[in-house]
Backbone as JSON, one array per atom type, in Angstrom:
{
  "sequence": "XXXXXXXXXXXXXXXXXXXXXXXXXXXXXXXXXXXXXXXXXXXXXXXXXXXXXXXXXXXXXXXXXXXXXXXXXXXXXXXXXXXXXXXXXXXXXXXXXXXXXXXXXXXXXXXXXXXXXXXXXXXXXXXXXXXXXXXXXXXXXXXXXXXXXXXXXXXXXXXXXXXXXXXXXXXXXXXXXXXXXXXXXXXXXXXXXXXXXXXXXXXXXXXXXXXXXXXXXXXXXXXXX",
  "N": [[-0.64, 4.54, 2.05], [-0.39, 1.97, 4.19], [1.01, 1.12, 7.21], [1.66, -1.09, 9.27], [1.5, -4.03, 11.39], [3.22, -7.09, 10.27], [1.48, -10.14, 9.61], [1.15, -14.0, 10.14], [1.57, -16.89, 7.89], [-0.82, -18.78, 7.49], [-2.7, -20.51, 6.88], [-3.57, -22.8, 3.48], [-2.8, -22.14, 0.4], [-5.12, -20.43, -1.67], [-6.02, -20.06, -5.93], [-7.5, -17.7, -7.01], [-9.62, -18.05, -9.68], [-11.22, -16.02, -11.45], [-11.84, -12.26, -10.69], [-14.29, -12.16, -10.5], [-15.64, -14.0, -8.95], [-16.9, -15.67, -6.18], [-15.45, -16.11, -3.7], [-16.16, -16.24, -0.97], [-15.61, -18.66, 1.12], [-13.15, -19.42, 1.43], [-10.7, -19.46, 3.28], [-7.77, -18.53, 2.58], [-6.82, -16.72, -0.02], [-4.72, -16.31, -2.89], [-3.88, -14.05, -5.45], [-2.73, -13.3, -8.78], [-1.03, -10.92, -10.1], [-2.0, -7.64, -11.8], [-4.45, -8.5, -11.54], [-7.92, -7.95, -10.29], [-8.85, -7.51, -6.77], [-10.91, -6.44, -5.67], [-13.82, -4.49, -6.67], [-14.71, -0.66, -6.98], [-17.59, 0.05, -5.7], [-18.41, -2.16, -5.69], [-20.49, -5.09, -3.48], [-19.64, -5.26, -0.21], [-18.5, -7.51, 1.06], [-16.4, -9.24, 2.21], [-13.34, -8.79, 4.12], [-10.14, -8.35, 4.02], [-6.78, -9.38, 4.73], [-3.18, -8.92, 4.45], [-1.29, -10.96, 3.53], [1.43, -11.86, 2.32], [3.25, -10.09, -0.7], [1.65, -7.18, -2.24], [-0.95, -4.91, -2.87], [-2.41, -2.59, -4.81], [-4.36, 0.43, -4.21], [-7.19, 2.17, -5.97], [-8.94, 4.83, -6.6], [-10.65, 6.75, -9.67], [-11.37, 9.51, -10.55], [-13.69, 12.38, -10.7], [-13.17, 13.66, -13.22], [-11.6, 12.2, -14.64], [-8.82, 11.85, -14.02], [-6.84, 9.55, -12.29], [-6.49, 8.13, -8.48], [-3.76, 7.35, -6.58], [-4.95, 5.43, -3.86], [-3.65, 3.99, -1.61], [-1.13, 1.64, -1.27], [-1.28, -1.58, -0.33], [0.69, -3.17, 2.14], [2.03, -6.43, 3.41], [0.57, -7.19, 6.69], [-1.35, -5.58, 6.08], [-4.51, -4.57, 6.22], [-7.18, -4.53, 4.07], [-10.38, -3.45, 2.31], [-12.76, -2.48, 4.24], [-15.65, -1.65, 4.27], [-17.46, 1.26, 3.06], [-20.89, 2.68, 3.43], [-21.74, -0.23, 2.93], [-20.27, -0.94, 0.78], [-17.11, -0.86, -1.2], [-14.93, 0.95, -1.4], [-13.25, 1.74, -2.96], [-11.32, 0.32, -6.09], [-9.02, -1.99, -6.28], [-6.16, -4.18, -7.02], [-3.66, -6.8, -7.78], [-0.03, -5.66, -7.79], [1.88, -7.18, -7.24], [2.2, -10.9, -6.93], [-0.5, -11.9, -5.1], [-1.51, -13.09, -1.43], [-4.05, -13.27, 0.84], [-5.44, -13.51, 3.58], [-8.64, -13.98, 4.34], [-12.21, -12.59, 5.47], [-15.18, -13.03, 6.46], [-17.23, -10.37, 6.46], [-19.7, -10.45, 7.83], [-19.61, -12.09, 9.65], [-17.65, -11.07, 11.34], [-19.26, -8.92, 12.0], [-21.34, -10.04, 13.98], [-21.85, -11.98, 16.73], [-20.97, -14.21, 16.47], [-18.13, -14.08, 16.08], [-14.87, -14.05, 15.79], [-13.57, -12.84, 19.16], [-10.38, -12.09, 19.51], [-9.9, -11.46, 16.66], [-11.78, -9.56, 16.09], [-10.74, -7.29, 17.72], [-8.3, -7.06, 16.57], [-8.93, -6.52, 13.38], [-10.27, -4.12, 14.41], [-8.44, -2.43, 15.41], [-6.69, -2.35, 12.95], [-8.03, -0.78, 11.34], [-8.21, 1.66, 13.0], [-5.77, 2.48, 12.38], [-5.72, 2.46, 9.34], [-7.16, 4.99, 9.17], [-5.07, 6.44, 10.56], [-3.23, 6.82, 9.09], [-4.33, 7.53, 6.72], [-4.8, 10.08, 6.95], [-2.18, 11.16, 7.6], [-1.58, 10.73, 4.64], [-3.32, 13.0, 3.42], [-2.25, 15.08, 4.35], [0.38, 14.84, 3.31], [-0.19, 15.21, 0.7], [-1.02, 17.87, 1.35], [0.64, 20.19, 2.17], [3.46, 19.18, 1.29], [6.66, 19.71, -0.23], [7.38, 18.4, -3.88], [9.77, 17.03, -3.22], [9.96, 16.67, -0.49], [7.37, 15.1, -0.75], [8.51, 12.88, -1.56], [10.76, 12.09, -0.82], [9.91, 11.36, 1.52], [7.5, 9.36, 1.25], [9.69, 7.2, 0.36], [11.32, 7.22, 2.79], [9.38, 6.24, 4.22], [9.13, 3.52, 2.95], [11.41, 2.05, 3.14], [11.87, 1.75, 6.09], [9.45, 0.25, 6.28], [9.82, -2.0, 4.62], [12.22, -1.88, 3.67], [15.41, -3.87, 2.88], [18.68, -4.79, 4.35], [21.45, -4.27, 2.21], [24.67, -4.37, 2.71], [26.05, -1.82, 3.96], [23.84, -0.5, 3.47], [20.1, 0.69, 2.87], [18.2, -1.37, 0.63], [15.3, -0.97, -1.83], [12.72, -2.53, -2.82], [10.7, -1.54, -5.59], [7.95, -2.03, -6.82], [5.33, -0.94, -7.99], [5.22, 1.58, -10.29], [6.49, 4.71, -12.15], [4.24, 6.22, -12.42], [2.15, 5.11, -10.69], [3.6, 5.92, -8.41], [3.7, 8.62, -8.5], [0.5, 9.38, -9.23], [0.02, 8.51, -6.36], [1.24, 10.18, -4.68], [-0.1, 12.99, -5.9], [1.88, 14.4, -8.01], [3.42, 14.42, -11.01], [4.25, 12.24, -13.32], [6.91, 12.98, -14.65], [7.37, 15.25, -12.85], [8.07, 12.82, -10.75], [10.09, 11.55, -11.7], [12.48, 13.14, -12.39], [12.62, 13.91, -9.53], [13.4, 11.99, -8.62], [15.96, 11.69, -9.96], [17.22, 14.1, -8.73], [17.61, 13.26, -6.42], [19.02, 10.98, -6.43], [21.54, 12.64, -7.91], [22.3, 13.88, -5.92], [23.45, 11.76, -4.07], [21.97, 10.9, -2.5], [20.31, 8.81, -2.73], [20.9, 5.53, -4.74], [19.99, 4.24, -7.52], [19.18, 1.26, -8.76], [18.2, -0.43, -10.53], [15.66, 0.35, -12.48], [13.23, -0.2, -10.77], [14.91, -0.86, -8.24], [15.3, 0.81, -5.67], [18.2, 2.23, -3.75], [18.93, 3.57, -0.46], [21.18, 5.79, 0.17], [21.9, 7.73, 2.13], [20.58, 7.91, 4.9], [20.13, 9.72, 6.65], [20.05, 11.98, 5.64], [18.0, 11.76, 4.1], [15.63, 10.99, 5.53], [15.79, 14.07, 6.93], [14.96, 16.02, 4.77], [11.9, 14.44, 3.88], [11.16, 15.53, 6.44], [10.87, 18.37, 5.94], [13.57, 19.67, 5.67], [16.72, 21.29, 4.95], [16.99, 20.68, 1.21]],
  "CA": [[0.13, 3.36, 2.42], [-0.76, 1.37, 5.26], [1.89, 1.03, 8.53], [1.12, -2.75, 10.18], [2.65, -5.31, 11.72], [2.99, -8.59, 9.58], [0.59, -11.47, 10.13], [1.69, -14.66, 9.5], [0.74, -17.32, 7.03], [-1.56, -20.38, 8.05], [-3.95, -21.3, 5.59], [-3.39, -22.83, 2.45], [-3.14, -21.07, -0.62], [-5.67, -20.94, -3.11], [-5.51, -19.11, -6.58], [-8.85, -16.67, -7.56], [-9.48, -18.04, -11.29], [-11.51, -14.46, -11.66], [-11.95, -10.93, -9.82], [-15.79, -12.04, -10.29], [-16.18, -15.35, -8.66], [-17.1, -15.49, -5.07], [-14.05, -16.51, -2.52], [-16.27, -16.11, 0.68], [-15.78, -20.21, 2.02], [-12.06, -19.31, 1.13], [-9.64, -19.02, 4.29], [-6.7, -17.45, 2.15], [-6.43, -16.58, -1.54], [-3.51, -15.61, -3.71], [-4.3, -13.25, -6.74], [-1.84, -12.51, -9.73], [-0.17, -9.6, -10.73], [-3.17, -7.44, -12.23], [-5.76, -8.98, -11.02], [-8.25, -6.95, -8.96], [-9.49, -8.05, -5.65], [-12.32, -6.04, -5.54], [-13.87, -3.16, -7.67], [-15.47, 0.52, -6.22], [-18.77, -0.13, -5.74], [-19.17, -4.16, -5.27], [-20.87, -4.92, -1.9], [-17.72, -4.88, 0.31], [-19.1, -8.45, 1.99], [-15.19, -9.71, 2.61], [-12.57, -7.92, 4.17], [-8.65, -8.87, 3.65], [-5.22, -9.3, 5.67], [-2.67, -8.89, 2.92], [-0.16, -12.16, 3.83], [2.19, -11.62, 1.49], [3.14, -9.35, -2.05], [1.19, -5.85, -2.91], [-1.9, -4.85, -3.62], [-2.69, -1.24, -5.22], [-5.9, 0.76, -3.9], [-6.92, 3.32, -6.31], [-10.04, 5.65, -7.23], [-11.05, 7.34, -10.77], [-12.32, 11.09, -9.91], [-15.05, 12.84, -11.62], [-12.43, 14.25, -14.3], [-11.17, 11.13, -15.16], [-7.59, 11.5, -13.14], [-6.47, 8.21, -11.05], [-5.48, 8.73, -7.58], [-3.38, 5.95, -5.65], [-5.25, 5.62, -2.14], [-2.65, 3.51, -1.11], [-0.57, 0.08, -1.5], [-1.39, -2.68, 0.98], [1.87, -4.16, 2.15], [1.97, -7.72, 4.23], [-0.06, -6.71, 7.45], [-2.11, -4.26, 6.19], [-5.85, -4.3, 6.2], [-8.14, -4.14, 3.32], [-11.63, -3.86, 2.5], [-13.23, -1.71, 5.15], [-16.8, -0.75, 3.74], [-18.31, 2.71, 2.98], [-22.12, 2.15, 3.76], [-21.91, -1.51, 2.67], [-19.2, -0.8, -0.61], [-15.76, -1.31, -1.3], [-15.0, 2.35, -1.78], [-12.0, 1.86, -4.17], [-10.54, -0.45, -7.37], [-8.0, -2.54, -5.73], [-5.64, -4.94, -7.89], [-2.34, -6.94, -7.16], [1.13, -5.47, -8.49], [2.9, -8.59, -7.71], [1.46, -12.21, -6.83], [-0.32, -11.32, -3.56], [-1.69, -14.0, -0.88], [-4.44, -12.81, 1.34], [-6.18, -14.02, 4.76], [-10.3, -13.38, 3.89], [-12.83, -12.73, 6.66], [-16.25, -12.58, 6.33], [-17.79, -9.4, 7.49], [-21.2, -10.44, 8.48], [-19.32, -12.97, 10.82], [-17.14, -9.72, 12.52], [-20.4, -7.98, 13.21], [-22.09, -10.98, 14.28], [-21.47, -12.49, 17.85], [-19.99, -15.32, 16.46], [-16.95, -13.4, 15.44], [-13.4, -14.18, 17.21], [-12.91, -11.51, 19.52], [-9.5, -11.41, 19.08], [-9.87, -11.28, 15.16], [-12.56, -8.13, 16.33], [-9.82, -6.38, 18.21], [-6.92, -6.79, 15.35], [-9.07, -5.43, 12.64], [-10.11, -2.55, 14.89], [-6.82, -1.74, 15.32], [-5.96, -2.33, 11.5], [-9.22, 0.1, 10.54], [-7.74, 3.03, 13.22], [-4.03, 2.58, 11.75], [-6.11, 2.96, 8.39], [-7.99, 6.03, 9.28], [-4.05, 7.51, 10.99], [-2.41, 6.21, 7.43], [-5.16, 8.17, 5.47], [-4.16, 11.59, 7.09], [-1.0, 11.46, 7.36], [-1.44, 10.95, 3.55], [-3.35, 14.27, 3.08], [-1.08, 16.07, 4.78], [1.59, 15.01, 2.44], [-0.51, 16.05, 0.06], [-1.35, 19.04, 0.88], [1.64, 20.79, 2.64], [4.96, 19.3, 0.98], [6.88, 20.2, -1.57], [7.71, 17.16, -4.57], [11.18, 16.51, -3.21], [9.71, 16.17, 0.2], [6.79, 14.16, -0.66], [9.23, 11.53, -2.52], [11.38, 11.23, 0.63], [8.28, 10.71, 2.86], [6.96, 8.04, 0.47], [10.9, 6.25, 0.72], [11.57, 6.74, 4.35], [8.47, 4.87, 5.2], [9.09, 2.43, 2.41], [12.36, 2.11, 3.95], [11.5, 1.34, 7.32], [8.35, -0.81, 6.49], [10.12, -3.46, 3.5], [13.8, -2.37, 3.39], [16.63, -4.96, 3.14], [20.07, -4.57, 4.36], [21.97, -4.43, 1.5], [26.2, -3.96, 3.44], [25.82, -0.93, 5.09], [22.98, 0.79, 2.95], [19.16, -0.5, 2.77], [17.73, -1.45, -0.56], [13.73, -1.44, -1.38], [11.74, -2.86, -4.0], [9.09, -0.63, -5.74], [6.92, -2.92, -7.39], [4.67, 0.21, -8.3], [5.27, 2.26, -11.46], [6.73, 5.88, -11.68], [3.02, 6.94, -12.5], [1.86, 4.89, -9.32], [3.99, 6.92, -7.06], [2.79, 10.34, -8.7], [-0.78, 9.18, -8.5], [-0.29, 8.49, -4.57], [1.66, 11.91, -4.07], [-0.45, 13.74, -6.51], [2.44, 14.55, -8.96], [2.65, 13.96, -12.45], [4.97, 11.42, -13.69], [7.39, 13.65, -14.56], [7.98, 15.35, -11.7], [8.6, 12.13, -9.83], [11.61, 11.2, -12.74], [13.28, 14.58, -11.82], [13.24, 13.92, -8.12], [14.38, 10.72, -8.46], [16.81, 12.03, -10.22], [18.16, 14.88, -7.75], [18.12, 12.9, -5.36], [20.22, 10.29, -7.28], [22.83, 13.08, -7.94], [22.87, 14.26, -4.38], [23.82, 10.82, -3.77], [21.23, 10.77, -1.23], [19.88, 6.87, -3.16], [21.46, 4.99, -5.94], [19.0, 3.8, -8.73], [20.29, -0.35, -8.92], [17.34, -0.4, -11.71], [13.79, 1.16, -12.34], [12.19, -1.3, -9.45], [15.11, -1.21, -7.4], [16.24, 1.68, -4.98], [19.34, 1.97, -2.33], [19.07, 4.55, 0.73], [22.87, 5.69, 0.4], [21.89, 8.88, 3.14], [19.09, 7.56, 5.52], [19.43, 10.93, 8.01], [19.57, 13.44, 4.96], [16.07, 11.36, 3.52], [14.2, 11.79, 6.74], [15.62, 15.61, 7.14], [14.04, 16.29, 3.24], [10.73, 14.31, 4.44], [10.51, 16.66, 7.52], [11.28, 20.01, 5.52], [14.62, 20.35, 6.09], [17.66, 21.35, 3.13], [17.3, 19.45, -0.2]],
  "C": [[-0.12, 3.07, 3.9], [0.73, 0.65, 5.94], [1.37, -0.02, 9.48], [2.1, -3.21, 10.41], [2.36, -6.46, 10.53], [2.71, -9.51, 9.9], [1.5, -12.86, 9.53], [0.76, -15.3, 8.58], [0.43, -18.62, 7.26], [-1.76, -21.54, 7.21], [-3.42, -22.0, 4.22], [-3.62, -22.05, 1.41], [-4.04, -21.27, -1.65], [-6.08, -19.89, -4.51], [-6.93, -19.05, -7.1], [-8.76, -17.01, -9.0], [-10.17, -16.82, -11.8], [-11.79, -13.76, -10.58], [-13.93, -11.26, -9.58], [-16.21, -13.05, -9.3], [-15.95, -15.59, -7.18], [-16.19, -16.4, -4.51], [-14.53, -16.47, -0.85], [-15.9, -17.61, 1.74], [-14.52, -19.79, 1.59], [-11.28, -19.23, 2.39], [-8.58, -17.89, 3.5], [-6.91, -18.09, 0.54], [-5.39, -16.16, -1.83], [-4.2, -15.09, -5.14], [-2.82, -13.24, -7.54], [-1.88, -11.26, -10.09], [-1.18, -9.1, -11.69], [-4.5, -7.87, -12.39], [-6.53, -8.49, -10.24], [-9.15, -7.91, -7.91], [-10.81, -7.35, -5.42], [-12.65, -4.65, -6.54], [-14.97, -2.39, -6.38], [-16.94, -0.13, -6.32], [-19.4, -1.33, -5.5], [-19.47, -4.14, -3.75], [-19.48, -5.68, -1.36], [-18.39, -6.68, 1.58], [-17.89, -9.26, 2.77], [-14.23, -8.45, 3.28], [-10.91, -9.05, 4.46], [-8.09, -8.77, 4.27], [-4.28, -9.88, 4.79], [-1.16, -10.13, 4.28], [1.18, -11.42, 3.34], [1.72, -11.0, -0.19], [2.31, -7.82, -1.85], [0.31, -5.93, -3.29], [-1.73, -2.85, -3.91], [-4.27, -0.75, -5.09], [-6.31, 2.01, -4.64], [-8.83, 3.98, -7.0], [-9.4, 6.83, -8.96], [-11.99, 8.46, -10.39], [-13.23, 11.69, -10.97], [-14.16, 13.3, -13.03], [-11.82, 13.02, -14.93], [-9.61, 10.74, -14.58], [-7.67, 10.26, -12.4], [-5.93, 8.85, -9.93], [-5.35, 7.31, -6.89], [-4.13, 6.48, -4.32], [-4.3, 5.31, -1.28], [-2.32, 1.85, -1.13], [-0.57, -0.39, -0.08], [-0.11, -3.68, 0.58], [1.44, -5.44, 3.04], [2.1, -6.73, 5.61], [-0.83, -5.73, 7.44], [-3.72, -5.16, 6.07], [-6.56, -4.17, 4.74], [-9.43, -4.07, 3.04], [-13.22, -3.6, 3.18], [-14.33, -1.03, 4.46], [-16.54, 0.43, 3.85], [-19.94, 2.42, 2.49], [-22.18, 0.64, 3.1], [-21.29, -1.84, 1.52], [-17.85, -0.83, -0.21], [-15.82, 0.16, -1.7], [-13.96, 3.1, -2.67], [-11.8, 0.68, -5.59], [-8.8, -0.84, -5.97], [-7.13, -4.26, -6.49], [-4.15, -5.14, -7.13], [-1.08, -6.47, -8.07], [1.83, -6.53, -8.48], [2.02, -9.87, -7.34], [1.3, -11.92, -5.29], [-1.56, -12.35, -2.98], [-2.67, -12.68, 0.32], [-5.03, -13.86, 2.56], [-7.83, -13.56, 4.54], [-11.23, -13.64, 5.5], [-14.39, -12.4, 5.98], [-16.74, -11.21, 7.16], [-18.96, -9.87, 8.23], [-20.72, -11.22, 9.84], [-18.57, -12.04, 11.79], [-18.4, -9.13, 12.76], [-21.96, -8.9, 13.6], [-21.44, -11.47, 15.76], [-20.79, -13.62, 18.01], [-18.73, -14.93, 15.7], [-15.81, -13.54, 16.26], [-13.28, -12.92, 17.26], [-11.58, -10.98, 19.39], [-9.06, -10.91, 17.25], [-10.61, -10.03, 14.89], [-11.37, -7.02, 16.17], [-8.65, -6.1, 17.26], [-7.56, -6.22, 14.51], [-9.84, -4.24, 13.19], [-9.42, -1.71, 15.14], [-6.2, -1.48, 13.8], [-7.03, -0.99, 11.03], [-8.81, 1.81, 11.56], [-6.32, 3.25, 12.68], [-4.24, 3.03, 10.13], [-6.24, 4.23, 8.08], [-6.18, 7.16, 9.66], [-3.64, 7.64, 9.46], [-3.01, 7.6, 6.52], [-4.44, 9.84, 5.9], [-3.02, 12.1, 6.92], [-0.68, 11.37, 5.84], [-2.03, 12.1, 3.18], [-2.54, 15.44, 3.61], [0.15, 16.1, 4.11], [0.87, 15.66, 1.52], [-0.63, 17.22, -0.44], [-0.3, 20.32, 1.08], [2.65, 20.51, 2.58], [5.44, 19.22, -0.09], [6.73, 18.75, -2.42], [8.4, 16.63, -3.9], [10.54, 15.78, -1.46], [8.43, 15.12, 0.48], [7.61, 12.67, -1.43], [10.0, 10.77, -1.23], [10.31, 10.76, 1.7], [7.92, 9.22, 2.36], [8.64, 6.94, 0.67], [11.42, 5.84, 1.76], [10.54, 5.66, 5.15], [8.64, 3.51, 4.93], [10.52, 1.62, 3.22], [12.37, 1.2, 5.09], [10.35, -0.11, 7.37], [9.01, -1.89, 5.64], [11.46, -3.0, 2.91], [14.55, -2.98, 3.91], [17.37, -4.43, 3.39], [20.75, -4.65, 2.99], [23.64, -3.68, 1.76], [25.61, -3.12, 4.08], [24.5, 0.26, 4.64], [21.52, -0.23, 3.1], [18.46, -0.51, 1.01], [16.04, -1.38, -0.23], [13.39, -1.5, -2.43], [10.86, -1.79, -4.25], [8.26, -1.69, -6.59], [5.72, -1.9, -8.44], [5.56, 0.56, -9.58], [6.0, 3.67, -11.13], [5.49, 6.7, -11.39], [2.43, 6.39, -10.97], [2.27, 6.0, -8.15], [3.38, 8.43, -7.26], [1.44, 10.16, -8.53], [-0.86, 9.25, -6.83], [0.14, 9.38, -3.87], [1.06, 12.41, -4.86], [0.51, 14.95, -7.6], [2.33, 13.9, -10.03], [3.78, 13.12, -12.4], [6.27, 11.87, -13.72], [8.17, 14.35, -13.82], [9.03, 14.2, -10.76], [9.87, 11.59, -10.59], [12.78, 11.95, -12.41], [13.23, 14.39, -10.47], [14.04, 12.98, -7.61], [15.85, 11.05, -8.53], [17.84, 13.47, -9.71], [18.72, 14.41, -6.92], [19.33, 11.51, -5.58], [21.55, 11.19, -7.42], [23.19, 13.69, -6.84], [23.41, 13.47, -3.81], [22.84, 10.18, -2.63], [20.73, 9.15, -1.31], [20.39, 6.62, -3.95], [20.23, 4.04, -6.66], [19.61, 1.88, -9.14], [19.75, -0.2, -10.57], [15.78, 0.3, -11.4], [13.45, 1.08, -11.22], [13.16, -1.29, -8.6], [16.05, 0.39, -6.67], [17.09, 2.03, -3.27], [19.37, 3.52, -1.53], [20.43, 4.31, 0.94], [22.75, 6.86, 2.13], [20.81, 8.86, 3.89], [18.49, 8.99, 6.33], [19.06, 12.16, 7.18], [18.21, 13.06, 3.95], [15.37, 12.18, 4.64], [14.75, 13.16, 7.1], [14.53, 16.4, 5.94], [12.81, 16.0, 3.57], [10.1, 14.88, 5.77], [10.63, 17.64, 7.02], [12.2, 20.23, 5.87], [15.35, 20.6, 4.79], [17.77, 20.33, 2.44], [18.74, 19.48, -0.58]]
}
């Protein structure tokens, strides 16, 4: 999951009738809800600035497992070659509005420098993003990779809701275990501790309330579940 500021929105919108059909003379697109913006392996010739909505970034490993790379919220980045490839499967969870750039025009001299300098900043906030996701990975328990994944969500796209904050998941239960490397399962049962600890209240599936914001982020640092 990618940590940005939020860009605004200029351009007009215009809606991708397929994932195949070239969008480079495009300023901004909007995709629907399962629709992919780009597949692993297509030459990576665009790169994205997610406006508004969700996209999902995810690789298929030699065994056939899915792993979430990570959901692009509004200001994140997408798109960032690997030798001249898109180096993931990337699709929208909800109706998602993008800003499009040509690459050849960023590493061309006729490239706005300040449009340089923002996605060089969006591509090292990428590169922090990515670690700080193996490190959840690799060194915290379930309970504390669930609060990690909510405190950020939290902070980056939660509402006030009276004195507690609410946050959309848009994502799946399997989504979130793909992007912490739990199984489905697991993440039902943590939900659900942390539901009877009172620590969040469940509104519905898609919607969850931060009742205990300081005993989340103690759980997402290793402190008592």
């Amino acid at each position: 999951m990618y940590v940005t500021a939020s860009p605004s929105i200029e351009d007009d919108v215009i809606v991708i009738p397929s994932r195949k059909r070239s969008i480079a003379r495009q300023a901004t697109v909007t995709i629907k809800p399962g629709k992919h913006l780009f597949l692993e392996d297509d030459p990576a010739d665009l790169i994205y600035e997610v406006a508004s909505g969700v996209l999902r970034l995810t690789r298929i490993m030699e065994d056939g497992r899915r792993q979430v790379i990570a959901f692009g919220y509004p200001g994140d980045t997408v798109g960032f070659p690997s030798n001249g490839r898109y180096h993931t499967d990337c699709d929208a969870l909800v109706p998602t509005t993008l800003h499009v750039h040509r690459r050849s025009d960023l590493e061309s001299a006729k490239g706005d420098p300040e449009l340089h300098l923002r996605l060089l900043r969006a591509a090292l906030r990428e590169i922090s993003g990515m670690q700080d996701h193996f490190m959840m990975l690799g060194r915290k328990s379930s309970i504390e990779k669930l609060a990690s994944f909510l405190t950020v969500l939290s902070a980056r796209v939660g509402e006030p809701l009276g004195e507690y904050t609410q946050i959309a998941l848009p994502m799946t239960r399997a989504d979130i275990a793909d992007f912490l490397g739990l199984t489905t399962e697991t993440i039902s049962r943590t939900f659900t501790q942390l539901r009877k600890s009172q620590i969040i209240a469940i509104d519905h599936v898609n919607t969850v309330v931060i009742l205990k914001p300081v005993a989340l982020r103690a759980i997402a640092q290793g402190g008592s579940d």
